[in-house]
LUMTIKE-700731 format. One record per residue (C-alpha): residue number from 1; residue in one letter; x, z, y. Coordinates in steps of 0.001 Angstrom, whole numbers, always signed. Layout:
<recs>
[NUM,A,[X,Z,Y]]
...
</recs>
This chain:
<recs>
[1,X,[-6202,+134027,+129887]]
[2,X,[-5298,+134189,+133661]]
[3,X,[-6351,+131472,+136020]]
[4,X,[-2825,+130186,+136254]]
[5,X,[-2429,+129570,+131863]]
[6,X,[-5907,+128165,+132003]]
[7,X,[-4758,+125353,+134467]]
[8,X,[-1506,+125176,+133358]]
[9,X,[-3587,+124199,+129350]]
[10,X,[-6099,+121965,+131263]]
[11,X,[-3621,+120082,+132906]]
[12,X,[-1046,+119579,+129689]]
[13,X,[-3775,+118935,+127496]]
[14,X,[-5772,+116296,+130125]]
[15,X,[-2464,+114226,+130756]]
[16,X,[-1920,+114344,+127182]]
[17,X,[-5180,+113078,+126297]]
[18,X,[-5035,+110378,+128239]]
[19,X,[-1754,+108949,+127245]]
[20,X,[-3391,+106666,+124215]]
[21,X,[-5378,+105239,+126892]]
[22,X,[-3051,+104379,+129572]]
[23,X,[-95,+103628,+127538]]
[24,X,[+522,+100554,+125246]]
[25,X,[+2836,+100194,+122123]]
[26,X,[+1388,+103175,+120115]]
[27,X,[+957,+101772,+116332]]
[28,X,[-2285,+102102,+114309]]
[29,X,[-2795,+104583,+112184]]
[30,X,[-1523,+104846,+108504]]
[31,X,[-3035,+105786,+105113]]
[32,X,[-1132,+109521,+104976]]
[33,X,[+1479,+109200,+102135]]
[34,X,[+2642,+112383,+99830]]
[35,X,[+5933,+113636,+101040]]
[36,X,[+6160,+116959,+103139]]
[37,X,[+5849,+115869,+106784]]
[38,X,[+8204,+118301,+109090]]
[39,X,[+8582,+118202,+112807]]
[40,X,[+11429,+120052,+114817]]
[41,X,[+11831,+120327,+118529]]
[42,X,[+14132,+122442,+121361]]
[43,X,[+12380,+125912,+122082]]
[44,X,[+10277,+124689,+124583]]
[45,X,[+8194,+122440,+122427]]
[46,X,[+5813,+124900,+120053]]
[47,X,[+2745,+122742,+121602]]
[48,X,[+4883,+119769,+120853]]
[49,X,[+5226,+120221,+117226]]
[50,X,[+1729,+121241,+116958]]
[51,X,[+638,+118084,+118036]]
[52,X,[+3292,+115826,+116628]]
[53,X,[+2367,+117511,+112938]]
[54,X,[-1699,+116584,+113660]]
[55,X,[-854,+113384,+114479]]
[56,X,[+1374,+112636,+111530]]
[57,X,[-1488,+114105,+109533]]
[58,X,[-4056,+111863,+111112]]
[59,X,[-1399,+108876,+109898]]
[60,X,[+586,+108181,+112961]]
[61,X,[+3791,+106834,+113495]]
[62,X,[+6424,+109265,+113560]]
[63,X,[+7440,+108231,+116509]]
[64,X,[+4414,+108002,+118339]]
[65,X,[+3179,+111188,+116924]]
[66,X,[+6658,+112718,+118385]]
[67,X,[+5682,+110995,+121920]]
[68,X,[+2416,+112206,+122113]]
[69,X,[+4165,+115681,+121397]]
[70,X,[+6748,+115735,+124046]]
[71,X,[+3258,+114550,+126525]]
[72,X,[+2239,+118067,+126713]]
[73,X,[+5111,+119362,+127940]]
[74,X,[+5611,+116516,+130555]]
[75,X,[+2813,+117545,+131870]]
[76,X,[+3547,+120930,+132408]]
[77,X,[+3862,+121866,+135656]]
[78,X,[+5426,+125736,+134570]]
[79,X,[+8037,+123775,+132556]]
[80,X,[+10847,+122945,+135511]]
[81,X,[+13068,+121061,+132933]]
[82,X,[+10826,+117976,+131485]]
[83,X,[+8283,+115573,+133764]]
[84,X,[+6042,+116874,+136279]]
[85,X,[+7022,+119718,+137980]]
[86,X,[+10641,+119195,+137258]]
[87,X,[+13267,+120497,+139737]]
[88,X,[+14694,+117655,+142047]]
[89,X,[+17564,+116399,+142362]]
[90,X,[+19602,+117512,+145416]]
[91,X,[+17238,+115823,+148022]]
[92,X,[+14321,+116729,+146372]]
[93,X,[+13552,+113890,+144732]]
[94,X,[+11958,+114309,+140721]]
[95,X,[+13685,+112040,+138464]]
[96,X,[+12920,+111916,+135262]]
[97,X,[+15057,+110372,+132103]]
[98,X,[+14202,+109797,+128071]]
[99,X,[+14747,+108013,+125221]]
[100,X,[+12990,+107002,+121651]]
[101,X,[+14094,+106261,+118411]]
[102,X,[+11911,+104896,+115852]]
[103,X,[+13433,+104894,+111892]]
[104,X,[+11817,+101897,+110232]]
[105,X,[+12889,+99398,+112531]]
[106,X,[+15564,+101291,+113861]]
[107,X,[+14364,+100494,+116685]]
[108,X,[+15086,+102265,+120566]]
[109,X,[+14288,+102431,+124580]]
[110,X,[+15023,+104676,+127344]]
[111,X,[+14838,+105297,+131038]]
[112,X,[+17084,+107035,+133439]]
[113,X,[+16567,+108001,+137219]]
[114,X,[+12660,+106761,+136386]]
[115,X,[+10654,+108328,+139316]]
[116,X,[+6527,+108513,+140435]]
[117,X,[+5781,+108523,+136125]]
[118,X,[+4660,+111835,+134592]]
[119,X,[+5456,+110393,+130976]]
[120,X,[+8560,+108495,+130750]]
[121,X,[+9236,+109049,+127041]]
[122,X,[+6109,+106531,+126431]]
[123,X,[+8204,+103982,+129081]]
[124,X,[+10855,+104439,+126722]]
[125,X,[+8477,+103297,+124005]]
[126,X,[+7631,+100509,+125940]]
[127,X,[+11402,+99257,+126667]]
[128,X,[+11733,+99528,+122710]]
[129,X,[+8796,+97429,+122202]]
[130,X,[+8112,+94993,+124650]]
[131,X,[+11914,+94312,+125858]]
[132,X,[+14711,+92785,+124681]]
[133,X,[+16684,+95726,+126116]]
[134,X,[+17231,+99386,+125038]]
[135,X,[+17862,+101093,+128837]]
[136,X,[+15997,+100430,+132229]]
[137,X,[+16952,+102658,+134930]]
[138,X,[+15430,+103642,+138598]]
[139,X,[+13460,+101290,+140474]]
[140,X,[+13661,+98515,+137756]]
[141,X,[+12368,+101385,+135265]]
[142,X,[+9489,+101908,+137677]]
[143,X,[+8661,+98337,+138271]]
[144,X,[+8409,+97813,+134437]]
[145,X,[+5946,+101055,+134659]]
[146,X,[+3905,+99492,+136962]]
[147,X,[+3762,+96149,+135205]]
[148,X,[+2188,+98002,+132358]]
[149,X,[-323,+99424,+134891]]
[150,X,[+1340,+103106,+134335]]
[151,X,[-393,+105496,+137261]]
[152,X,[+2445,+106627,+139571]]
[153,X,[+1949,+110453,+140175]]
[154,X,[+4210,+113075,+142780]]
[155,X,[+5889,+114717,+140545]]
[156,X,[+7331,+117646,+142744]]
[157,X,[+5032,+120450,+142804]]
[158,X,[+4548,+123152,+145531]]
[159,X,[+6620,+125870,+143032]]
[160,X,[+9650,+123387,+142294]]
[161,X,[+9801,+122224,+146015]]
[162,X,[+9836,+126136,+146631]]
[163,X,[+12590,+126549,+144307]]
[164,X,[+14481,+123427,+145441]]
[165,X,[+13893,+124549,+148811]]
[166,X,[+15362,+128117,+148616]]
[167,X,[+18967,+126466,+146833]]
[168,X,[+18880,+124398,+150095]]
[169,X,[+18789,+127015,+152198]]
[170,X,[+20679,+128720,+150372]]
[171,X,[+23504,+126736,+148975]]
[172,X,[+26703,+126935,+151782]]
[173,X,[+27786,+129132,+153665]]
[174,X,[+27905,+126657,+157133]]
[175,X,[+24393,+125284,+156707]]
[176,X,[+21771,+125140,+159273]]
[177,X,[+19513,+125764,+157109]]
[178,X,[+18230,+129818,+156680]]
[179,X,[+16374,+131014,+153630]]
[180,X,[+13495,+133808,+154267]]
[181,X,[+13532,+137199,+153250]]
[182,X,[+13892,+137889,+149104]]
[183,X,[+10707,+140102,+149669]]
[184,X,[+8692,+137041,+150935]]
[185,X,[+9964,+134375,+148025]]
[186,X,[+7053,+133936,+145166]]
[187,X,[+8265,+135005,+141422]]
[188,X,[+8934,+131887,+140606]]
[189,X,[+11457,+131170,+143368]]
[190,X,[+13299,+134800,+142396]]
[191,X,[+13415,+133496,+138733]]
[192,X,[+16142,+130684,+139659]]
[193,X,[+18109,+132483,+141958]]
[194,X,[+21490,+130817,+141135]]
[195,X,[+20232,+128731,+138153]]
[196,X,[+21518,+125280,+137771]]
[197,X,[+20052,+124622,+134295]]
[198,X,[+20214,+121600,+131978]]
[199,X,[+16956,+122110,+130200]]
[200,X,[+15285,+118782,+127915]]
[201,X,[+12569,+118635,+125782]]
[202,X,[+14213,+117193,+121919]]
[203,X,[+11620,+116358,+119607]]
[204,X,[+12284,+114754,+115872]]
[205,X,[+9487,+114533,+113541]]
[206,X,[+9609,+113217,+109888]]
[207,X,[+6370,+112003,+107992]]
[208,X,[+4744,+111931,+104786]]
[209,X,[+6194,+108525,+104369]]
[210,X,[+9802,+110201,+104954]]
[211,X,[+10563,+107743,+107778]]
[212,X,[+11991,+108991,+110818]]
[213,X,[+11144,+109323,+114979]]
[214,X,[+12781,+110943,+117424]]
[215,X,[+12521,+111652,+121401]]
[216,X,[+14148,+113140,+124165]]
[217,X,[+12803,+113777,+127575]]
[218,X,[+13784,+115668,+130584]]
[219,X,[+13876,+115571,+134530]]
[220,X,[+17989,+116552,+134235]]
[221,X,[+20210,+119104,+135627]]
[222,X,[+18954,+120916,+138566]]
[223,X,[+19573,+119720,+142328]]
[224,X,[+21849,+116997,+140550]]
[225,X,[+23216,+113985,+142555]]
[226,X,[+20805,+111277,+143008]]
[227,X,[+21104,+109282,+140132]]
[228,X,[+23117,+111539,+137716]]
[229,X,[+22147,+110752,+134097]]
[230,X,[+22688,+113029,+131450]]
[231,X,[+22721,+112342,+127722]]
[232,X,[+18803,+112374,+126790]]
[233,X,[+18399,+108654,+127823]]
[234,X,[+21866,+107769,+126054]]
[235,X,[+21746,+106728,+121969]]
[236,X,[+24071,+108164,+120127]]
[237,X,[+24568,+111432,+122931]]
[238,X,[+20870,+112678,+123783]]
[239,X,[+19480,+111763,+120327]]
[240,X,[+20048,+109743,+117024]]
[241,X,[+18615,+108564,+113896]]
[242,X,[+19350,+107066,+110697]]
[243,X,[+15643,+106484,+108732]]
[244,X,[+17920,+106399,+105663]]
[245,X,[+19734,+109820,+106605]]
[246,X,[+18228,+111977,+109782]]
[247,X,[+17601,+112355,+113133]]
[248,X,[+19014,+114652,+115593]]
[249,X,[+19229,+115196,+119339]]
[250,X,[+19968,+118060,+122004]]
[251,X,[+19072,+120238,+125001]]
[252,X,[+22102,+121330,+127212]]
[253,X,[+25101,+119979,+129436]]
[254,X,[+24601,+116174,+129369]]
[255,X,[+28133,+115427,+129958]]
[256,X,[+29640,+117470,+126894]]
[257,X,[+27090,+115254,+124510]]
[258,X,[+28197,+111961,+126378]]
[259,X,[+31663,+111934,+125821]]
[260,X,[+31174,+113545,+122254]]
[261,X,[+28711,+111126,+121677]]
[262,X,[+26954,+114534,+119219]]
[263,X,[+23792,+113628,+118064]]
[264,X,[+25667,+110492,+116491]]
[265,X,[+28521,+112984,+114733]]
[266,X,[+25499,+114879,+113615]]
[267,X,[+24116,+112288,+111748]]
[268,X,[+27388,+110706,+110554]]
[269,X,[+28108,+114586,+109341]]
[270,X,[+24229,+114606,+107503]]
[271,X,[+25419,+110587,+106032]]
[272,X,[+28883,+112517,+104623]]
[273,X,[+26590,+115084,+102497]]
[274,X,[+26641,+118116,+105328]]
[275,X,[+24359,+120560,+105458]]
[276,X,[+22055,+119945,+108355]]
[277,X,[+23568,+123155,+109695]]
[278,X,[+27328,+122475,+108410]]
[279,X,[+26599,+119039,+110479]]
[280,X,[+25040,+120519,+113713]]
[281,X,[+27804,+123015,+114030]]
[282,X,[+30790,+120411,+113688]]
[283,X,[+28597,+118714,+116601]]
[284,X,[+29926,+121807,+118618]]
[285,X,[+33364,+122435,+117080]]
[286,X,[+34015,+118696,+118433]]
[287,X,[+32569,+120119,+121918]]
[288,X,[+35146,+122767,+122056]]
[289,X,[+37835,+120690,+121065]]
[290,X,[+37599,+118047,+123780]]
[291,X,[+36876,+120448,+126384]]
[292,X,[+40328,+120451,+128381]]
[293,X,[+39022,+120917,+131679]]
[294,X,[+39698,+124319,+133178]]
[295,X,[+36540,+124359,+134967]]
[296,X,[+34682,+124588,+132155]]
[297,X,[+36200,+127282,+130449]]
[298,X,[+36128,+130992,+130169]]
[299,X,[+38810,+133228,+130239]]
[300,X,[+38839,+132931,+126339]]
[301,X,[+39276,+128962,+126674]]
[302,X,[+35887,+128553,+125182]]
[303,X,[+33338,+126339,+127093]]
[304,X,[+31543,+127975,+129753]]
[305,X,[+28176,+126424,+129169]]
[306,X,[+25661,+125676,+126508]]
[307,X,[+24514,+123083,+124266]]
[308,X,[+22015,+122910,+121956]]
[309,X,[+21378,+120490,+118852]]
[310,X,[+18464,+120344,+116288]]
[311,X,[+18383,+117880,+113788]]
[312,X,[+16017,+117208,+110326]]
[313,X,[+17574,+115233,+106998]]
[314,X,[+16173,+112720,+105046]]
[315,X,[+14614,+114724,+102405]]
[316,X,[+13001,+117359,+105095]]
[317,X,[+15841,+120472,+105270]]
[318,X,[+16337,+121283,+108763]]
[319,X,[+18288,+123422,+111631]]
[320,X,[+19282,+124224,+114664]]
[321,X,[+22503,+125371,+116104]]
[322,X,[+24104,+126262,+119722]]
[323,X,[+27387,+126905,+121433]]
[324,X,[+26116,+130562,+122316]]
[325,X,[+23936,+132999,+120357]]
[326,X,[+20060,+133264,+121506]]
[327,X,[+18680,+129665,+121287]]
[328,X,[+15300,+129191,+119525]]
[329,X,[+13986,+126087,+118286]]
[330,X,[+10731,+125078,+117211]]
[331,X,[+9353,+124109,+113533]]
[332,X,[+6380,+122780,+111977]]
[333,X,[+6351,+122432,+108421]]
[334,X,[+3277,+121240,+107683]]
[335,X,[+1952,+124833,+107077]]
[336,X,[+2478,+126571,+110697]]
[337,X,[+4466,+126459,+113713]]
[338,X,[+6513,+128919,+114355]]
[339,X,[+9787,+129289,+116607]]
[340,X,[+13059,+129973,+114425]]
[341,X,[+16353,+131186,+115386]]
[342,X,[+19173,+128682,+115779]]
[343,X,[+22846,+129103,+114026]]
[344,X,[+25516,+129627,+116963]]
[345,X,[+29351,+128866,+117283]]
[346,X,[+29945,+132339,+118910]]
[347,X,[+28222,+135415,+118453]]
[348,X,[+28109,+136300,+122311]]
[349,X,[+25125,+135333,+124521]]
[350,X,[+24981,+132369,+126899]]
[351,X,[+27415,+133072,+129650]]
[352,X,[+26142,+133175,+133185]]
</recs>
């Protein structure tokens, strides 16, 4: 392993580790019951369903299990789409959103434009369990960290500031600010040239009691206007769950899920007897069909960006499905994890 992966574990694992001990609301374990447990996440969450499935095992909460999942990944710093090291929004500022679901008590929280916390999907927790509300959002969201005696952490590392930094300099043509030479940018900064991406972190996880948790977590749309919020931290948009029929959520543009309200239709199309697949892809038939704006269309009429839904059933079947061909999603089925391909609306690839 190079130096770089060896930090990169240390640091993901350490800030996970630590998350039971900083962190209130996480239930006791459970004697482990006899259905098959299976946990599904976005493609950027193999560590996540590895550690969601041991936890389940060990009898946690689906829920928290799914939480102390997504914690890897939030604290990341090579992951620019989810917690700390997140790209900023347009004055580079790290603002991080997320919302739970928990199926037995139907229970939910979330936070939007939450900033300073490295796990905001355990805020979310929080909200759900020791608040009479379901959303907090920017400096009341941090406040409530605090009072819980969360750490507050800079979330903008050197590499996203570098990235953040070059769009600056490089995003208008009458701006007084001048980018260096492509042959002195680092790797990372080359990888994002002219990337605005809407990457999230999804995680559902059902467990050998066959009840239900989901999360979604993600620091939003990069270089986005100061207090955008996408879908992740919405109900019904970013994620959804019925403990008596599934739980889905999804990775993509924000906007398309919030006025489709998807992860809802998907589990309204799982409560109708769809196939988890039949259900995720009438998610993004709906998608195409409300999508009148010219902007956001190719020359075919079909929508110009991606979005990306995973969802598990009741009785453990499972999928994933996109707009455009190539997305992965992750799966643990109590045997292995393993990344699997998702079903797609189009055959083409993302467009640019």
């Amino acid at each position: 392993m190079s130096d770089s992966v060896n930090r990169r574990h240390f640091l993901s694992v350490s800030a996970a580790a630590s998350l039971g001990a900083s962190v209130l609301g996480a239930a006791a374990p459970v004697p482990v019951g006899s259905k098959r447990p299976i946990v599904v996440a976005s493609g950027n969450g193999l560590q996540t369903v590895e550690k969601a499935m041991e936890r389940i095992k060990a009898g946690a909460d689906p829920l928290d299990a799914a939480i102390e999942g997504v914690a890897i990944v939030e604290a990341d710093p090579e992951d620019h789409t989810v917690g700390y090291g997140g790209i900023p929004n347009e004055e580079g500022v790290v603002e991080l959103d997320a919302a739970v679901m928990h199926g037995p008590t139907h229970g939910g929280g979330s936070v939007a434009s939450l900033r300073n916390i490295m796990h905001p999907a355990a805020v979310a927790r929080l909200v759900m369990k020791r608040t009479d509300h379901c959303l907090l959002v920017g400096e009341g969201a941090l406040k409530f960290a605090r009072a819980h005696g969360i750490p507050e952490t800079n979330l903008l590392t050197d590499e996203a500031r570098e990235i953040w930094l070059h769009w600056k300099e490089t995003n208008g043509k009458e701006s007084d600010w001048i980018a260096p030479p492509n042959s002195e940018l680092s790797p990372a900064v080359r990888k994002f040239f002219g990337i605005r991406e809407h990457g999230t972190l999804h995680c559902s996880a059902l467990d050998t009691h066959g009840n239900l948790g989901c999360v979604t977590t993600t620091s939003g749309l990069f270089y986005k206007i100061p207090g955008r919020v996408g879908d992740s931290p919405i109900m019904g948009a970013g994620l959804f769950l019925d403990n008596e029929v599934g739980s889905a959520g999804s990775t993509g543009r924000g906007e398309a899920n919030l006025l489709n309200l998807s992860s809802h239709t998907i589990v309204e199309g799982l409560r109708r007897g769809l196939a988890p697949k039949d259900a995720l892809l009438e998610a993004c038939k709906r998608i195409v069909a409300t999508n009148r704006n010219p902007r956001l269309r190719d020359a075919k009429q079909r929508p110009n960006f991606q979005v990306k839904f995973y969802c598990v059933a009741k009785d453990g079947r499972y999928a994933g499905a996109s707009l455009w061909a190539g997305a992965q999603m992750a799966v643990h089925d109590g045997d292995s994890a393993r990344l699997v391909d998702c079903a797609s609306l189009y055959d083409d690839p993302e467009p640019n």
